[in-house]
KOLPAGU-273254 format. One record per residue (C-alpha): residue in three letters; x, y, z. Coordinates in steps of 0.5 Angstrom, whole numbers, padded with zeros to 4 digits, always signed. Layout:
N
alaXYZ ...
***
This chain:
303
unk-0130-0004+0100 unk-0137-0001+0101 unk-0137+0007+0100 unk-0142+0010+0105 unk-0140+0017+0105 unk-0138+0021+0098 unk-0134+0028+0097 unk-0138+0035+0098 unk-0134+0036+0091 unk-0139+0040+0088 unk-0137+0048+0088 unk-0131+0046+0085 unk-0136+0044+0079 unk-0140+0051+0081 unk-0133+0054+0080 unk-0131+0050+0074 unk-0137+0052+0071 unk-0136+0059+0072 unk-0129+0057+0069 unk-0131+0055+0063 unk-0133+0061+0060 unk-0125+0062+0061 unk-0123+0056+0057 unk-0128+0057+0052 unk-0125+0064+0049 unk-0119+0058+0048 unk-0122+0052+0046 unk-0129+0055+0043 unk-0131+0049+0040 unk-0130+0044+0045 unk-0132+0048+0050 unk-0140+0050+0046 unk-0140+0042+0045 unk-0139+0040+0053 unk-0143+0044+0055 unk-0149+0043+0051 unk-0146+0035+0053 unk-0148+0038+0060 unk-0155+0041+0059 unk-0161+0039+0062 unk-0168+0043+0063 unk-0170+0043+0070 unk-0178+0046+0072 unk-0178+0049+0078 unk-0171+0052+0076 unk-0170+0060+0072 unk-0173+0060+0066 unk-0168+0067+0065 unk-0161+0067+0062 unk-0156+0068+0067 unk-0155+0074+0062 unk-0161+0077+0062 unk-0160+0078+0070 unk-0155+0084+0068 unk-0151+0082+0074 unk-0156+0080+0079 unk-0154+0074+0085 unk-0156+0068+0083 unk-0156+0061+0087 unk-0154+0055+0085 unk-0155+0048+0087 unk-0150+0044+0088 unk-0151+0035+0087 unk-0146+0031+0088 unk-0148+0023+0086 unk-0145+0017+0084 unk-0149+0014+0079 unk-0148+0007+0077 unk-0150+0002+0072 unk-0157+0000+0074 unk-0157+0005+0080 unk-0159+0012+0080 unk-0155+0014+0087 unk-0156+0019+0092 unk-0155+0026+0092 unk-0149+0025+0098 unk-0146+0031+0097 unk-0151+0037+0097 unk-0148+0045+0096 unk-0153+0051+0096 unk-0147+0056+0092 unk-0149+0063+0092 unk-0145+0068+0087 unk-0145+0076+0089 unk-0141+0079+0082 unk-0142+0086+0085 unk-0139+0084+0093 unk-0135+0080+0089 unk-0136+0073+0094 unk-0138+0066+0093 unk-0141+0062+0099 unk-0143+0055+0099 unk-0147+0053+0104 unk-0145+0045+0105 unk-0152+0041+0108 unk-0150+0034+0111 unk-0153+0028+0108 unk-0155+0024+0114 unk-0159+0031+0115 unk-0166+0030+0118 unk-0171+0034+0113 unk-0179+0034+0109 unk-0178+0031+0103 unk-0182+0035+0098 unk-0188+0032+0094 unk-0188+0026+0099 unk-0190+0029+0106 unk-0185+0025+0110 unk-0180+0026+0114 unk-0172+0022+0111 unk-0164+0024+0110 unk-0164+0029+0106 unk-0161+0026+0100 unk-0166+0021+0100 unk-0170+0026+0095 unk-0166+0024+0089 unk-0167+0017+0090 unk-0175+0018+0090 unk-0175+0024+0085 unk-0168+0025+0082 unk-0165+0032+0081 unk-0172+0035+0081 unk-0175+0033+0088 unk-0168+0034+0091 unk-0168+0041+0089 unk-0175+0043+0091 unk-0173+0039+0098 unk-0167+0044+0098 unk-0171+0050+0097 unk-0175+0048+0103 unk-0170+0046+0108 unk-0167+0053+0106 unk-0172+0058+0105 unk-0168+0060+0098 unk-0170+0059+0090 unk-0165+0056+0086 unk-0165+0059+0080 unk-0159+0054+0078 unk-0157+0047+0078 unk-0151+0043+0077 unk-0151+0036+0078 unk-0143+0031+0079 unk-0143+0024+0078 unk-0138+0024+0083 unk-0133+0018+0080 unk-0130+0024+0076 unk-0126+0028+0081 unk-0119+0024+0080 unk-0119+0025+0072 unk-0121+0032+0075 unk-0115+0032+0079 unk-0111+0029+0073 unk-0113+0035+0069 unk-0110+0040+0072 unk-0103+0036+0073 unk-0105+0033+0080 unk-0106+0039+0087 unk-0103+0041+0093 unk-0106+0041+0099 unk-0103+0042+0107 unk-0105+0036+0111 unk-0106+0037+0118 unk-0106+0030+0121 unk-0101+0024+0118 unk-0104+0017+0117 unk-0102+0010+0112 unk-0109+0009+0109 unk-0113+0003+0110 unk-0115+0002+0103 unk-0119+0008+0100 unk-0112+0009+0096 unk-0107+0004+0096 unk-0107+0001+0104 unk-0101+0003+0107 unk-0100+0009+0103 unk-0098+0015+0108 unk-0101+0021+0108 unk-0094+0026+0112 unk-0097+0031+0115 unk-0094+0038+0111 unk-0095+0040+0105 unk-0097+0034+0100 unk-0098+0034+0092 unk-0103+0029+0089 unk-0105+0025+0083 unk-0113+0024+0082 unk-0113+0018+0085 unk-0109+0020+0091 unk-0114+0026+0092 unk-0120+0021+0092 unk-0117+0018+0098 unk-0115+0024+0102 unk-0122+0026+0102 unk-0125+0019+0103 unk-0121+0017+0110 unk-0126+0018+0116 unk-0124+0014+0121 unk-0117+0015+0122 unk-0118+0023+0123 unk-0121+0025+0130 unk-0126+0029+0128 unk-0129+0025+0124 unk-0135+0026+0119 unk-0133+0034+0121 unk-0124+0032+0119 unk-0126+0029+0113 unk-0130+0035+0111 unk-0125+0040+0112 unk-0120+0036+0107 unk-0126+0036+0102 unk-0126+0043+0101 unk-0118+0043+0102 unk-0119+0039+0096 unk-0123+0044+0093 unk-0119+0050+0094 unk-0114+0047+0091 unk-0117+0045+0085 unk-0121+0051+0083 unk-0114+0055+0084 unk-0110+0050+0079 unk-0116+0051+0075 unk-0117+0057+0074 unk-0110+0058+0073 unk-0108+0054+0068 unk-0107+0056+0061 unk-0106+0049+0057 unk-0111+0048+0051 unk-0109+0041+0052 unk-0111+0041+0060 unk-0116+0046+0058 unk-0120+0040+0053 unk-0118+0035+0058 unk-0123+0039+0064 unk-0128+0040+0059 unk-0129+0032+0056 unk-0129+0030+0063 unk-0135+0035+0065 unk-0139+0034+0059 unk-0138+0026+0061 unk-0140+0027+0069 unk-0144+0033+0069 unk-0151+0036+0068 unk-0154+0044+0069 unk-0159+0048+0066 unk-0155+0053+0064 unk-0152+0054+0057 unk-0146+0055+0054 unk-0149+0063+0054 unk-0149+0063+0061 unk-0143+0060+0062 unk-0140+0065+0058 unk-0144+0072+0062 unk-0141+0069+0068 unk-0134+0068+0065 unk-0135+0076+0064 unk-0139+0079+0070 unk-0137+0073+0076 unk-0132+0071+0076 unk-0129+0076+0081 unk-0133+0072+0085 unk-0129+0066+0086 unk-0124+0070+0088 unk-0126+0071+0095 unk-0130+0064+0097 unk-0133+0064+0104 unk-0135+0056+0106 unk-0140+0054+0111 unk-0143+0047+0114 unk-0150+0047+0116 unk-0149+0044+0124 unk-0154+0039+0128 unk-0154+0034+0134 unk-0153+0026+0132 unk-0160+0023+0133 unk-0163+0016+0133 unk-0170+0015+0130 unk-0173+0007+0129 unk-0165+0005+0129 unk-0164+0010+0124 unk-0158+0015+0124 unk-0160+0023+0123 unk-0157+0029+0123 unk-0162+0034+0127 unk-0162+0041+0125 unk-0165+0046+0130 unk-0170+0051+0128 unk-0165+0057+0130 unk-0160+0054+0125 unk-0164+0054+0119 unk-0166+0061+0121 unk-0158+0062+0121 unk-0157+0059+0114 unk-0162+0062+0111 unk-0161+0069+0113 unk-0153+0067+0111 unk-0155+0065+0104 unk-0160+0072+0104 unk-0155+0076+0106 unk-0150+0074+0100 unk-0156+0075+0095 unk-0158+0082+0097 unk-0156+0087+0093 unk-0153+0091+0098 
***
């Protein structure tokens, strides 16, 4: 079956990434080794330690791709995360990757998620920054085939399902889906947050599972205090992932963020459905971008 549509999974890595530092005071070693697995520098990007920004706001740009053997991918699941430690709140900032925007360094205009095509992690970032009006000062890159051992290394999740269905295959076709309280393994949750066209609200219905998913899975997390769990989620993030911060940031962030995931406010970027040269766009009004900007602003205000 043809994947046409991949999970806004991101900002649980964002806050994995937080977590980390957490797992490092158990499993130092493995911890360091992960996330100089997952270090990668970035031009364009805060050349400052998290450290030495002494407890500032910083944002973070969240990319969600699945890279193949012989195909680089897309980034289908694109979030600006933005961490105020002194408000103590965590925003992501969810944009659709259907969203109709410049691309950066070409001059013209194509889906958002087209830029890590054509340039990778770098021009999508620069794309992002101008579709925002915000600087990155942070990324985090997902190959998005790793969320079911994510899921699988905190001992499955459990969500509230608001609509009953039997899978058409992204799972197991026939599985039912009860309406209710759920509890999933990896693959389960892989399915729960693909199905599309079973959900009346469509795109806007399978994105509010996806952050059920991601809820659930951040609190299982960063609640768990198994070693063997702990170095579980650290293999499968130092397999799938890539960031410019260290294994120091990471730590500074364990101490001076982490009250900020414990208030999580999420937001999905709104647009109308538009059709140019037979193409499907997301088209986001000048208003609405102002409102994200202004959004994202806010949260970085040391106020």
């Amino acid at each position: 079956m043809k994947k046409k549509i991949l999970m806004s999974f991101l900002s649980l890595i964002g806050i994995l990434v937080i977590a980390c530092g957490g797992y490092a005071y158990y499993v130092y070693h493995s911890a360091k080794a992960a996330a100089n697995k997952m270090h990668e520098s970035l031009a364009g990007t805060s050349n400052e330690s998290i450290s030495s920004q002494n407890g500032q706001p910083i944002s973070v740009l969240l990319l969600g791709v699945d890279e193949r053997a012989n195909d680089s991918g897309r980034s289908d699941a694109i979030i600006v995360m933005t961490i105020n430690p002194k408000k103590g709140t965590t925003q992501l900032v969810s944009i659709p990757r259907d969203t109709r925007t410049l691309i950066a360094g070409r001059g013209t205009y194509d889906k958002i998620n087209a830029a890590y095509a054509y340039g990778g992690t770098d021009m999508a970032l620069k794309t992002v920054e101008n579709f925002t009006g915000i600087q990155m000062d942070y990324y985090v890159k997902i190959n998005m085939q790793a969320l079911k051992k994510l899921v699988n290394a905190v001992g499955g999740i459990t969500v509230n399902n608001t609509i009953d269905w039997h899978d058409e295959g992204y799972y197991k076709k026939g599985y039912h889906y009860k309406k209710g309280e759920i509890h999933l393994n990896g693959a389960q949750a892989l399915g729960y947050v693909r199905m599309r066209h079973l959900d009346p609200e469509g795109d806007f219905g399978r994105n509010k599972r996806q952050r059920k998913v991601i809820e659930a899975l951040i609190q299982k997390a960063t609640s768990i205090s198994s070693v063997t769990k702990y170095s579980s989620i650290l293999d499968t993030l130092g397999d799938n992932v890539k960031t410019n911060m260290t294994f120091n940031d990471m730590l500074t962030i364990e101490k001076n963020y982490r009250n900020a995931a414990k208030k999580i406010t999420q937001y999905e970027v709104k647009g109308t459905d538009t059709n140019f040269d037979g193409i499907y766009y997301l088209s986001v009004s000048d208003i609405e971008k102002e409102k994200v900007t202004q959004m994202l602003e806010e949260n970085l205000s040391g106020d």
